[in-house]
N, CA, C and O atoms as a GROMACS GRO file, in nm:
protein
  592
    1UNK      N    1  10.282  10.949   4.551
    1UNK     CA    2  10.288  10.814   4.607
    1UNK      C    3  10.164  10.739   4.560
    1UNK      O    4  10.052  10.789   4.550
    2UNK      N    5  10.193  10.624   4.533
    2UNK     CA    6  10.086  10.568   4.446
    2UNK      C    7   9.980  10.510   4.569
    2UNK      O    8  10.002  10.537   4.687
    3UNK      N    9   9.879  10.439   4.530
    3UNK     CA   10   9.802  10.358   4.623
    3UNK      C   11   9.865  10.228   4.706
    3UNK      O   12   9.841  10.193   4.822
    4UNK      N   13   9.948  10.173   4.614
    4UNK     CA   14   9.960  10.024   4.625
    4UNK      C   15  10.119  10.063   4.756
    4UNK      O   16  10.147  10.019   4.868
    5UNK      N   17  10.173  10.147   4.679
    5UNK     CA   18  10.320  10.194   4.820
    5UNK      C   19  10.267  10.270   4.914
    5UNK      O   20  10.352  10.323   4.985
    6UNK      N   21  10.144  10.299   4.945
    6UNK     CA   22  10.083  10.383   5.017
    6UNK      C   23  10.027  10.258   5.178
    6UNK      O   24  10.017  10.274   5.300
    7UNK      N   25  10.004  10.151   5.085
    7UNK     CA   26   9.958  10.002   5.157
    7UNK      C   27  10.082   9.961   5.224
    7UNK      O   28  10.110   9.957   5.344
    8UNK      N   29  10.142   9.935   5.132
    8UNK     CA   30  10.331   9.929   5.155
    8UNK      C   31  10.346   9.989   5.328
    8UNK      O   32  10.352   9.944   5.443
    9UNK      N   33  10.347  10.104   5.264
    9UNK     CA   34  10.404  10.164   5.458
    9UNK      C   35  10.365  10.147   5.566
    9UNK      O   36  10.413  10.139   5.679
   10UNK      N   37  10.207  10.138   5.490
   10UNK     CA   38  10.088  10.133   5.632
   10UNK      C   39  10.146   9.990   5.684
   10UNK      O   40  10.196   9.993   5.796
   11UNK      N   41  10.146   9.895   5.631
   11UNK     CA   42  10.215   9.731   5.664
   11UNK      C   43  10.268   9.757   5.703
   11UNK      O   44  10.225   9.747   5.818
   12UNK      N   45  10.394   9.814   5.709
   12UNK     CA   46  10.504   9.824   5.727
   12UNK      C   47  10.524   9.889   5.899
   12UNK      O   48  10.558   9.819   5.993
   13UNK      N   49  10.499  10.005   5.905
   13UNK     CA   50  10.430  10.096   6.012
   13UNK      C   51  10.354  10.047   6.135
   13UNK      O   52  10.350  10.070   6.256
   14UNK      N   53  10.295   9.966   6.044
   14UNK     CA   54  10.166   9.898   6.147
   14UNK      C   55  10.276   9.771   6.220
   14UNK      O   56  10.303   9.752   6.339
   15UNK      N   57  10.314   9.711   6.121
   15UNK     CA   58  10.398   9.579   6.210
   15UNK      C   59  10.516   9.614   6.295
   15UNK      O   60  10.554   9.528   6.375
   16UNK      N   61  10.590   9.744   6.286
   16UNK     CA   62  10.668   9.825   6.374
   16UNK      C   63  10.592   9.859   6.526
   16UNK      O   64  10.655   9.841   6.630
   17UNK      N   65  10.491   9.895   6.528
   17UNK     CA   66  10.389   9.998   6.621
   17UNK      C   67  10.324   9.843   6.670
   17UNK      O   68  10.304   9.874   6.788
   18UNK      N   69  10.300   9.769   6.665
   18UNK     CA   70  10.272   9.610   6.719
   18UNK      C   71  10.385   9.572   6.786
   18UNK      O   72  10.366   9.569   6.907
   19UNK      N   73  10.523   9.536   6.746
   19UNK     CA   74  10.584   9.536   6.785
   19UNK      C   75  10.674   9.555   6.878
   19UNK      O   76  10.740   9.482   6.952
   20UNK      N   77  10.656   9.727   6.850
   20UNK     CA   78  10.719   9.790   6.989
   20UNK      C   79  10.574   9.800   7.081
   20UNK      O   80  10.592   9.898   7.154
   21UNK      N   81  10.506   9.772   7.096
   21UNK     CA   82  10.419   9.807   7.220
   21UNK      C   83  10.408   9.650   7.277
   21UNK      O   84  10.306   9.628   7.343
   22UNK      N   85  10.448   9.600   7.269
   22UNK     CA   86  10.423   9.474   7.381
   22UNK      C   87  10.429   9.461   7.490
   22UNK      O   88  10.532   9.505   7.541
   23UNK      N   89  10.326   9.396   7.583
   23UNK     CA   90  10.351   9.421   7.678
   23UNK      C   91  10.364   9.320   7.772
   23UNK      O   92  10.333   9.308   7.890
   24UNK      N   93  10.431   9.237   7.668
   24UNK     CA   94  10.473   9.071   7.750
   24UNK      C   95  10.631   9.122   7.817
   24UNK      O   96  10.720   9.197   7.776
   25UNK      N   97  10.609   9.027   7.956
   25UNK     CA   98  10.722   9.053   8.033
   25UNK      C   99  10.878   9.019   7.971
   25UNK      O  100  10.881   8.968   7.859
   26UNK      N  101  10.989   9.043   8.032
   26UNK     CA  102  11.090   9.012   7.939
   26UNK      C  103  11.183   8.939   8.038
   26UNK      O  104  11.200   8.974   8.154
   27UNK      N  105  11.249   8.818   7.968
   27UNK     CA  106  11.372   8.730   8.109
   27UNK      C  107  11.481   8.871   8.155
   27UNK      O  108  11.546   8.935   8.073
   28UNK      N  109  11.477   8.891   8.276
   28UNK     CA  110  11.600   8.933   8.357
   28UNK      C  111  11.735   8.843   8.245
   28UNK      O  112  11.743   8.733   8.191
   29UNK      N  113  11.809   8.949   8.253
   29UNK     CA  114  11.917   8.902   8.176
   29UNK      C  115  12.053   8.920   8.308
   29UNK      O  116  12.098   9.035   8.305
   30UNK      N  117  12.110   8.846   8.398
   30UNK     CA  118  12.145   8.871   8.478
   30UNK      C  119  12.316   8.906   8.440
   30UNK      O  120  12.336   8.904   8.319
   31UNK      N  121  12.436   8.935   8.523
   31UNK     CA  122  12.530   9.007   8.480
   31UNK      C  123  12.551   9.124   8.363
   31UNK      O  124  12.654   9.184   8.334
   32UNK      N  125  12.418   9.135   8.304
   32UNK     CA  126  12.410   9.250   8.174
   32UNK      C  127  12.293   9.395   8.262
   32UNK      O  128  12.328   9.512   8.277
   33UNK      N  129  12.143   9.327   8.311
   33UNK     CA  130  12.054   9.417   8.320
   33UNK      C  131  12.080   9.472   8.480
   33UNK      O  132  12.128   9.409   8.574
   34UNK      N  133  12.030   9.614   8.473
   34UNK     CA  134  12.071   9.692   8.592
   34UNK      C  135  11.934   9.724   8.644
   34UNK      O  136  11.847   9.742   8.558
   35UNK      N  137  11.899   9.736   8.782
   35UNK     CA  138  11.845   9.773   8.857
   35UNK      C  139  11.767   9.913   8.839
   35UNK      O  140  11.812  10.020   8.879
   36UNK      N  141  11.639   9.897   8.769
   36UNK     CA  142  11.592  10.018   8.766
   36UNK      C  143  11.628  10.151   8.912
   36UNK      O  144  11.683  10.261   8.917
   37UNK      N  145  11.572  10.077   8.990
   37UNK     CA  146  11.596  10.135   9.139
   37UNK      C  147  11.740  10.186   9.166
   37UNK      O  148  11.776  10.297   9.127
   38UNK      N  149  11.820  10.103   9.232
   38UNK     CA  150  11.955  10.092   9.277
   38UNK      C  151  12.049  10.122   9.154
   38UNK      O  152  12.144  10.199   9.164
   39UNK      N  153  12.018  10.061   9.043
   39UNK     CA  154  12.178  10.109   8.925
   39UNK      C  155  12.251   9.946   8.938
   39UNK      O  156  12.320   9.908   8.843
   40UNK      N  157  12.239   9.884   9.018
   40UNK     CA  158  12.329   9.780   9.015
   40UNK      C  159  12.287   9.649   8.948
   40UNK      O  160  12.172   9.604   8.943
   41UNK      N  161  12.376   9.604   8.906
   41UNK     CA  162  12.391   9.508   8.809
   41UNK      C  163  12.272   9.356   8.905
   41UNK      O  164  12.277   9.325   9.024
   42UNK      N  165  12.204   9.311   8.821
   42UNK     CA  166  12.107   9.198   8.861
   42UNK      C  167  12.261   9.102   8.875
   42UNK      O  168  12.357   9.127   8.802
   43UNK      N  169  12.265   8.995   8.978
   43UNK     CA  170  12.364   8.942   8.962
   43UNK      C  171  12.318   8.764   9.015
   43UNK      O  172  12.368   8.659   8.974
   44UNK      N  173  12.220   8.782   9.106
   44UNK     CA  174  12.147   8.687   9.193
   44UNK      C  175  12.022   8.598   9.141
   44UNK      O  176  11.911   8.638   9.178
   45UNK      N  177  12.028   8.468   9.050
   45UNK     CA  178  11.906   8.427   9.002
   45UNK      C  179  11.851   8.385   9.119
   45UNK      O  180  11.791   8.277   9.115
   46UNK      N  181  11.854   8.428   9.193
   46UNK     CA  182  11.749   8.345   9.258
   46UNK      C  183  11.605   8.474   9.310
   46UNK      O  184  11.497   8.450   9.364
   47UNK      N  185  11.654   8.585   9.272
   47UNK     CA  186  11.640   8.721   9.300
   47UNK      C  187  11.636   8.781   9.207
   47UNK      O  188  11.726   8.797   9.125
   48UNK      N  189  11.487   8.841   9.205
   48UNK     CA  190  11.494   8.970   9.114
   48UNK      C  191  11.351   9.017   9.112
   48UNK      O  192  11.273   8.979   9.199
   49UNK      N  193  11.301   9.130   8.980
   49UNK     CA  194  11.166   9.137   8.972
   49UNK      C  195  11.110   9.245   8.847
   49UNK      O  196  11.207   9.313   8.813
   50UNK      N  197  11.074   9.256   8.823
   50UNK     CA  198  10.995   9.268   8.662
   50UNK      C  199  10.845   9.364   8.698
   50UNK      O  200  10.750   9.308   8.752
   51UNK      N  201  10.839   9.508   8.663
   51UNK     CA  202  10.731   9.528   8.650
   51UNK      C  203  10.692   9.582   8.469
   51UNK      O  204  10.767   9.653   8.403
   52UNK      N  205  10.558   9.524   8.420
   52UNK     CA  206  10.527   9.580   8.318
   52UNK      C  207  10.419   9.641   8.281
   52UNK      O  208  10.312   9.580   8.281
   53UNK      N  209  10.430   9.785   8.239
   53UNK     CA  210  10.327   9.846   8.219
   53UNK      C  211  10.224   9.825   8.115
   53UNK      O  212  10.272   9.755   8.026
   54UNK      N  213  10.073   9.863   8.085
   54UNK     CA  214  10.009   9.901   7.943
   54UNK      C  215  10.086   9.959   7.818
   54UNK      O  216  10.046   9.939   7.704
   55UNK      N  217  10.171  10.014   7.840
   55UNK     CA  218  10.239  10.050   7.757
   55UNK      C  219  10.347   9.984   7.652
   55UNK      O  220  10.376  10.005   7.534
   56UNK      N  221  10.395   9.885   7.766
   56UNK     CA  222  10.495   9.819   7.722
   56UNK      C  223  10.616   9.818   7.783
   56UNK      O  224  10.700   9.729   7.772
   57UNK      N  225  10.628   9.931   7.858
   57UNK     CA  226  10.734   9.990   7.931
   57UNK      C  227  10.780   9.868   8.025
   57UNK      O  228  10.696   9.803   8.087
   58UNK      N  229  10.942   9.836   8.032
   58UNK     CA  230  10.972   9.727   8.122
   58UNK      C  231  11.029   9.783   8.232
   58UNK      O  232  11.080   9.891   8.202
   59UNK      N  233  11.044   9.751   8.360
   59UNK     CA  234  11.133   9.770   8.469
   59UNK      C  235  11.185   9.715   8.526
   59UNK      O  236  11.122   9.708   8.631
   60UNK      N  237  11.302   9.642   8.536
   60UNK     CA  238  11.378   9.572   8.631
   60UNK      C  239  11.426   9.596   8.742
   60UNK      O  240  11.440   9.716   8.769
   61UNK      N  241  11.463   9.508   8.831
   61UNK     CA  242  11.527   9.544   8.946
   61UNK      C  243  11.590   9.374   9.059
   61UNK      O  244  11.537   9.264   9.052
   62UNK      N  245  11.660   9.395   9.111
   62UNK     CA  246  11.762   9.315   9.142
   62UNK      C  247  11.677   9.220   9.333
   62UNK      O  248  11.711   9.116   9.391
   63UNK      N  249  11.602   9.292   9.355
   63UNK     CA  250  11.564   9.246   9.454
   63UNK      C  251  11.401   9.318   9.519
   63UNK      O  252  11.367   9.417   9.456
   64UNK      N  253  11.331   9.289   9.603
   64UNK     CA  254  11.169   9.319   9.584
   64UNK      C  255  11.177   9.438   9.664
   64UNK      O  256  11.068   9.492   9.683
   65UNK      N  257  11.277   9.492   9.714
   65UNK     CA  258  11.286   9.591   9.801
   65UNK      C  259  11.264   9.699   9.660
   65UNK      O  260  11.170   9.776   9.644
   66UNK      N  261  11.333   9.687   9.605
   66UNK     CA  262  11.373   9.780   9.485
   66UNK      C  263  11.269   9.759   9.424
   66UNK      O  264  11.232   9.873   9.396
   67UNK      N  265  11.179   9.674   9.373
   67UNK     CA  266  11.044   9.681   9.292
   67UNK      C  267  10.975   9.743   9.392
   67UNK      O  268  10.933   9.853   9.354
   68UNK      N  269  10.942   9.710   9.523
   68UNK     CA  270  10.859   9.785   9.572
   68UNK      C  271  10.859   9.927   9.640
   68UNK      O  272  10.769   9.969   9.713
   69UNK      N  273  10.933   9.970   9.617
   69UNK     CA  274  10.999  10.161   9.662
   69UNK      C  275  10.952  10.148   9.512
   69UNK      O  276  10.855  10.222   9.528
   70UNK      N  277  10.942  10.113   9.378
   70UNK     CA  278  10.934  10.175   9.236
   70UNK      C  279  10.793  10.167   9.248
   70UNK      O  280  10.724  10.265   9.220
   71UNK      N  281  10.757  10.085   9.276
   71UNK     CA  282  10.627  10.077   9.296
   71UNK      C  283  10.491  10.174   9.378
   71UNK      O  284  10.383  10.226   9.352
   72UNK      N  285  10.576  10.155   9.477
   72UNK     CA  286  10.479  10.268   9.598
   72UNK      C  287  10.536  10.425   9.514
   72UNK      O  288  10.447  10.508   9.499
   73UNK      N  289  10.627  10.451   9.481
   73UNK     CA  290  10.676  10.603   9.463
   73UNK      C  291  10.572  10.681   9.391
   73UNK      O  292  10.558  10.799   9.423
   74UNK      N  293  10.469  10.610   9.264
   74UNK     CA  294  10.412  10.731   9.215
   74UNK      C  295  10.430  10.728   9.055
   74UNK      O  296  10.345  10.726   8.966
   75UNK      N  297  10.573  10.728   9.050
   75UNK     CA  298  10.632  10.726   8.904
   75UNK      C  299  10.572  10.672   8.814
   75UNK      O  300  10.587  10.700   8.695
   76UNK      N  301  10.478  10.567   8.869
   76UNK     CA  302  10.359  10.489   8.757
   76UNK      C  303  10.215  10.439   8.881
   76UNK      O  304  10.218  10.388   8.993
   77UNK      N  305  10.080  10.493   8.772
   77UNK     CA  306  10.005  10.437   8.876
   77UNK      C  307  10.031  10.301   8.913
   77UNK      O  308  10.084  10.225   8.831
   78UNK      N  309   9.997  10.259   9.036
   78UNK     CA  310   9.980  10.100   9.040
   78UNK      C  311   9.894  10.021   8.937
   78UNK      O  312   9.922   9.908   8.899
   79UNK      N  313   9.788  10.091   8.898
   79UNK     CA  314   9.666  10.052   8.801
   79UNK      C  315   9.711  10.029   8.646
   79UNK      O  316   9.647   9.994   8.546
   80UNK      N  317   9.850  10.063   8.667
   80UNK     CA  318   9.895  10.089   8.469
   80UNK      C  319   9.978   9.960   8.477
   80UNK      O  320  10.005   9.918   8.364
   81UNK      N  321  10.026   9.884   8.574
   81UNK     CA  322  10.108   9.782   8.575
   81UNK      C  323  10.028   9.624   8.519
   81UNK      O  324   9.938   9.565   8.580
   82UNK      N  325  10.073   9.595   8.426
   82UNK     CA  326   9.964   9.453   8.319
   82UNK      C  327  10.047   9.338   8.433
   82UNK      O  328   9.998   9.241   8.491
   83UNK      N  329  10.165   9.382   8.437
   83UNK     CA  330  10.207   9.220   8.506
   83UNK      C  331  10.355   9.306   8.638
   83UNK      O  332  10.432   9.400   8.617
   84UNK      N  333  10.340   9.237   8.736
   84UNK     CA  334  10.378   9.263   8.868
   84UNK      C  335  10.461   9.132   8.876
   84UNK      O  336  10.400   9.030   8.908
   85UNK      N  337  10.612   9.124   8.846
   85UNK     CA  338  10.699   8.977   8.838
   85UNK      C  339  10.819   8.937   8.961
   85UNK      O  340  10.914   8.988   9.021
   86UNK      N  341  10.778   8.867   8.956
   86UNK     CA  342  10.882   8.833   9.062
   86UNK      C  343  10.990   8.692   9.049
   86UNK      O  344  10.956   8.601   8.974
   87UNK      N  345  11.112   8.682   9.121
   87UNK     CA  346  11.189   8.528   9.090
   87UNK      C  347  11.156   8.452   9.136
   87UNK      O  348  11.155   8.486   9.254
   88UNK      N  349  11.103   8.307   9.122
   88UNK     CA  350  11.049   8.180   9.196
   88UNK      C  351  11.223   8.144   9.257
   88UNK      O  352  11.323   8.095   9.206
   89UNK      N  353  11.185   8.201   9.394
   89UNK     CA  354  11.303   8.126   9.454
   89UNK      C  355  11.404   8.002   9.431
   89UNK      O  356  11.524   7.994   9.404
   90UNK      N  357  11.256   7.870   9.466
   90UNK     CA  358  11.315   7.784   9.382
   90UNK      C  359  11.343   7.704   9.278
   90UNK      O  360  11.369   7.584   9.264
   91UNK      N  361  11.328   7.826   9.185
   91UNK     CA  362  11.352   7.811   9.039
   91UNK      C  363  11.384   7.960   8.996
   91UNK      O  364  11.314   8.059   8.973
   92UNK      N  365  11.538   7.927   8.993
   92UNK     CA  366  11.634   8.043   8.966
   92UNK      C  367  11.551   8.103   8.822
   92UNK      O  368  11.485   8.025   8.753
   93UNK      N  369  11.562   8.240   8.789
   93UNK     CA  370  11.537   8.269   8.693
   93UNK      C  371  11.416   8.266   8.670
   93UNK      O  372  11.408   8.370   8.604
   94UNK      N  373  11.289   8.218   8.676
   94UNK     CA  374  11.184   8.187   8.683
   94UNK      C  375  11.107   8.297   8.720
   94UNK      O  376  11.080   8.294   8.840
   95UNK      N  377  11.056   8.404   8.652
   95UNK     CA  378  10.943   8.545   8.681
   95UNK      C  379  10.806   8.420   8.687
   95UNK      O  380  10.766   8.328   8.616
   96UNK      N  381  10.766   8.490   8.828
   96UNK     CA  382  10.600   8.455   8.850
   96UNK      C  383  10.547   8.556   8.857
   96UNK      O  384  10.627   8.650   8.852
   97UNK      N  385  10.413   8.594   8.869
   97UNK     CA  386  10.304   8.704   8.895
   97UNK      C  387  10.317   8.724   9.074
   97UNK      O  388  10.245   8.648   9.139
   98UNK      N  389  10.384   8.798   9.130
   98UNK     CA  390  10.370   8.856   9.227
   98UNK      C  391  10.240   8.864   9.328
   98UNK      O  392  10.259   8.870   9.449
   99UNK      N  393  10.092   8.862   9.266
   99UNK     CA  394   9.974   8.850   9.322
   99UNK      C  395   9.940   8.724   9.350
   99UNK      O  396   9.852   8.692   9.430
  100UNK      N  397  10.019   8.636   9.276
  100UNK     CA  398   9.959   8.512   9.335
  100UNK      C  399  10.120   8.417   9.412
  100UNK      O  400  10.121   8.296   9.435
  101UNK      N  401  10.221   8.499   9.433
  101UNK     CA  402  10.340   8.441   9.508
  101UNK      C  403  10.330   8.436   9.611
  101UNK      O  404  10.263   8.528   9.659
  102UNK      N  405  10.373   8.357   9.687
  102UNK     CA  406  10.424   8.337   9.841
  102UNK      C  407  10.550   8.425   9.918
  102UNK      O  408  10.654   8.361   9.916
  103UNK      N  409  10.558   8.513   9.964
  103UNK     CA  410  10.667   8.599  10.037
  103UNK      C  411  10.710   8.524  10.202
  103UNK      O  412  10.633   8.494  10.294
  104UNK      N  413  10.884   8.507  10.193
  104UNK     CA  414  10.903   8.449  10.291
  104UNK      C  415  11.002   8.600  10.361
  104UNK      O  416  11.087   8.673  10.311
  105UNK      N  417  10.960   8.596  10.452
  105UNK     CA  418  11.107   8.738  10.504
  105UNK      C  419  11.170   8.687  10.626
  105UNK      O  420  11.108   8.640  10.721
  106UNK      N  421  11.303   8.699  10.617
  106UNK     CA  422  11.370   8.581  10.719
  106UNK      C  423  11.494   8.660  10.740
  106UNK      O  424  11.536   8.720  10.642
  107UNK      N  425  11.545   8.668  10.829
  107UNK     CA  426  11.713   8.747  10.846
  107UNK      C  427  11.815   8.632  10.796
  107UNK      O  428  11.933   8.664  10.779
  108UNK      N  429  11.779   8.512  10.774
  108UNK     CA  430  11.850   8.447  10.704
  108UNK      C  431  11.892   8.429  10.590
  108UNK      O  432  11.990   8.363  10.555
  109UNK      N  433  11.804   8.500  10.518
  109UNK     CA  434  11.795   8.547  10.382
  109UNK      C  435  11.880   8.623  10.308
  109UNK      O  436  11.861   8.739  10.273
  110UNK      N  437  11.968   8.561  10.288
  110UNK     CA  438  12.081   8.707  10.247
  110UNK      C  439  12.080   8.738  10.064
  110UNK      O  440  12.147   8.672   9.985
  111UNK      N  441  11.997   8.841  10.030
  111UNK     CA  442  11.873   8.895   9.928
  111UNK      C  443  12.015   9.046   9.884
  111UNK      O  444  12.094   9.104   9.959
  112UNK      N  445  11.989   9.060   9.735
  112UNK     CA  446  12.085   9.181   9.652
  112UNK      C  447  12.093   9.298   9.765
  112UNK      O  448  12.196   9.350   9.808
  113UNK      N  449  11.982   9.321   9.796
  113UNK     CA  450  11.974   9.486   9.836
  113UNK      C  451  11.889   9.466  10.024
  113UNK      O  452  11.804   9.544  10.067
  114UNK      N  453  11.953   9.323  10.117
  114UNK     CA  454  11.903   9.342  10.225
  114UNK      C  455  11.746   9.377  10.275
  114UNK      O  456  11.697   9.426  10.377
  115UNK      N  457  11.686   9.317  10.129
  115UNK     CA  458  11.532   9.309  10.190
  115UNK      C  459  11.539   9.195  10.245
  115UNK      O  460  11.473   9.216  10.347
  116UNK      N  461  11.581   9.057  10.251
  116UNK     CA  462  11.508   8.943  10.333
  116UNK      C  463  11.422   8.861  10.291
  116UNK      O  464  11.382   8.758  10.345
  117UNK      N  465  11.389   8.915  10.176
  117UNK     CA  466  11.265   8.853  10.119
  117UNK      C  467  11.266   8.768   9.997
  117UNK      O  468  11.310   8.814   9.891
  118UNK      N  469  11.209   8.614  10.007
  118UNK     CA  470  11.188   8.535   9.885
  118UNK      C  471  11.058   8.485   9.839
  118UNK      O  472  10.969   8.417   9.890
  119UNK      N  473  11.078   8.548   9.710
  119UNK     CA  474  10.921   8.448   9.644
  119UNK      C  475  10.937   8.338   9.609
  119UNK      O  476  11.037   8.298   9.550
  120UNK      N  477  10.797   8.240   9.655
  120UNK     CA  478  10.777   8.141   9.568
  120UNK      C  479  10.617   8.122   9.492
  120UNK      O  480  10.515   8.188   9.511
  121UNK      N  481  10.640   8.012   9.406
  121UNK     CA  482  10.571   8.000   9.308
  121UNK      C  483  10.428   7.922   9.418
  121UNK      O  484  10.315   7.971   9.414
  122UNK      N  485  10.454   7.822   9.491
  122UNK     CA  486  10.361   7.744   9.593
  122UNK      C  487  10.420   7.735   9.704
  122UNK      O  488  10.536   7.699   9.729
  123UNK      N  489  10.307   7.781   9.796
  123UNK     CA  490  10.296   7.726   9.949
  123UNK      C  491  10.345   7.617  10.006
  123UNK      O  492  10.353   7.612  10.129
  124UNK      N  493  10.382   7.521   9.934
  124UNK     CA  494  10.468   7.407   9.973
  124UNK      C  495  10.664   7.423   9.990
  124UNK      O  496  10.752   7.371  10.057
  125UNK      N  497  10.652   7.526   9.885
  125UNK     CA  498  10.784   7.583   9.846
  125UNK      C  499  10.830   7.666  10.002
  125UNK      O  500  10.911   7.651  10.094
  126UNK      N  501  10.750   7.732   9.974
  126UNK     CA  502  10.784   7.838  10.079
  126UNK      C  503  10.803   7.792  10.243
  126UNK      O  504  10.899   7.807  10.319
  127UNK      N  505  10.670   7.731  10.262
  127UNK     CA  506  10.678   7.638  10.421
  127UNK      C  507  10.788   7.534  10.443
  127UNK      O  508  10.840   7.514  10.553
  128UNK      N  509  10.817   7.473  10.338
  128UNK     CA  510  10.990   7.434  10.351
  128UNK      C  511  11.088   7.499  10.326
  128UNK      O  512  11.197   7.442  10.319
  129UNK      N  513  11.076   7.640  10.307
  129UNK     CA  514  11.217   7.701  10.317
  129UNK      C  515  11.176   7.748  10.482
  129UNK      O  516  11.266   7.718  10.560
  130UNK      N  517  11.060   7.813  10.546
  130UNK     CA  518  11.020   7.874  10.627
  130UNK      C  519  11.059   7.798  10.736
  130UNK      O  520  11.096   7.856  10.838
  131UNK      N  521  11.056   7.651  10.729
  131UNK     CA  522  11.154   7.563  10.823
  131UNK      C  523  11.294   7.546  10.795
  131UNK      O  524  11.389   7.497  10.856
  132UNK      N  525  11.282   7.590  10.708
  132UNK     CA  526  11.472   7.577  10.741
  132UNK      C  527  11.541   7.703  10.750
  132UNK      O  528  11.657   7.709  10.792
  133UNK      N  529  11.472   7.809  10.711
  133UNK     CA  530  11.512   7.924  10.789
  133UNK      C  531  11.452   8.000  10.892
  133UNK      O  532  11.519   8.082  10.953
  134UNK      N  533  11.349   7.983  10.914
  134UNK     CA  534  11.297   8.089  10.986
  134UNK      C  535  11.196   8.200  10.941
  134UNK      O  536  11.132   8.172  10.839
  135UNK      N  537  11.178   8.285  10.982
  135UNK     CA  538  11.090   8.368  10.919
  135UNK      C  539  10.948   8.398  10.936
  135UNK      O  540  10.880   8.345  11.024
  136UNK      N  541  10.899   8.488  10.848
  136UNK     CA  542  10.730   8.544  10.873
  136UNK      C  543  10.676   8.542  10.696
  136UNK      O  544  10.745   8.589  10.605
  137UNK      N  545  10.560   8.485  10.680
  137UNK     CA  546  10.537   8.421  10.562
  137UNK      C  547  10.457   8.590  10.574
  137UNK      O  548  10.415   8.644  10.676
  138UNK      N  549  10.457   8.654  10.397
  138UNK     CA  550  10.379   8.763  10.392
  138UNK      C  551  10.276   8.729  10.215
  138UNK      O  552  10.308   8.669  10.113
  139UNK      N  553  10.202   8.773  10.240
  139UNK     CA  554  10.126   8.792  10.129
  139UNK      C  555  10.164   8.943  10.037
  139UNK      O  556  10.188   9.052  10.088
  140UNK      N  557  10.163   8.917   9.919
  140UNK     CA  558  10.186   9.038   9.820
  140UNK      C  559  10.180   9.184   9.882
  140UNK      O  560  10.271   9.266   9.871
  141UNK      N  561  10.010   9.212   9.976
  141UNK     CA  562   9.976   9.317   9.978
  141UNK      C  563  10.063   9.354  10.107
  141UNK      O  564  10.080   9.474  10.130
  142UNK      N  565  10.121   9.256  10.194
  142UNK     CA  566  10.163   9.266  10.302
  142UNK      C  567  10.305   9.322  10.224
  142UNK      O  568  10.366   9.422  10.262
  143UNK      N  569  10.338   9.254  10.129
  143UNK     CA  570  10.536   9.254  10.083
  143UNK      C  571  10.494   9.426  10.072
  143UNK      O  572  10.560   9.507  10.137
  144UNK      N  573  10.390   9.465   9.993
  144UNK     CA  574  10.396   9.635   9.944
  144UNK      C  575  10.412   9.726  10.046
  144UNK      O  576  10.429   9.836   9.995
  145UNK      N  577  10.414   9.733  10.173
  145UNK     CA  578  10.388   9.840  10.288
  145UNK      C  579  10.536   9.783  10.385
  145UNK      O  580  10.583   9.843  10.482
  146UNK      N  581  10.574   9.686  10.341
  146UNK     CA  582  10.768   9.627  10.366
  146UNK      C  583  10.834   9.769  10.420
  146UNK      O  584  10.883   9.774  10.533
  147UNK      N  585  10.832   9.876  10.338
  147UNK     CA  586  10.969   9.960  10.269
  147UNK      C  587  10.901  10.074  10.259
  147UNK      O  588  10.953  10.175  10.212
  148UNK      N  589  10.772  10.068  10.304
  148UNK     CA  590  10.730  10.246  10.304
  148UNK      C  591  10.779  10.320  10.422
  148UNK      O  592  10.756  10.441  10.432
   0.00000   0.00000   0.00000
């Protein structure tokens, strides 16, 4: 193998191995992507959630009940997770960062998998859904200890 095809692969190799390790989050693809957790089909934009590791590794799941049982279980430290995603309630489809969302939990809430629970993107969001349904406003660290 000469020098110059030797460069060849390494390029080549190298822009593969960049590639696959990304560790930018990815859109919920809803009626196609399944529920890491549960198995069931994402079906609800208004609902869902996204964890992504250092690695690159993606995880989906259909509702925060199900991110957070994946979460607390072990299966990945909490410390390896680059981005923690969640659906902006009101903005269907819309992954936010989970650490800085608003959690509303309301029995009015009728959520994929019977957690109750909606994110939003701002505090303004949320305190007007919180009047029109009801509910107990939670912070992130509060949503994680939900479902243990």
């Amino acid at each position: 193998m000469t020098q110059n095809n030797s460069i060849k692969y390494f390029v080549v190799i190298s822009f593969f191995v960049l590639v696959g390790c990304s560790t930018e989050p990815q859109p919920l693809q809803y009626g196609k992507d399944l529920c890491h957790t549960c198995k069931m089909t994402l079906m609800d934009e208004k609902f869902g959630a996204e964890l992504v590791t250092a690695k690159g590794k993606v995880y989906k799941f259909d509702d925060i009940n199900c991110m957070v049982n994946f979460y607390n279980s072990g299966y990945v430290e909490p410390g390896e997770f680059t981005h923690k995603l969640v659906i902006d309630f009101n903005h269907p489809k819309q992954l936010i960062e989970a650490d800085f969302s608003y959690f509303l939990m309301s029995d009015s809430l009728r959520t994929p998998m019977a957690s109750g629970i909606a994110s939003f993107a701002s505090e303004t969001d949320l305190k007007a859904m919180k009047k029109k349904m009801g509910g107990i406003y939670l912070s992130w660290q509060e949503t994680l200890v939900q479902f243990k």
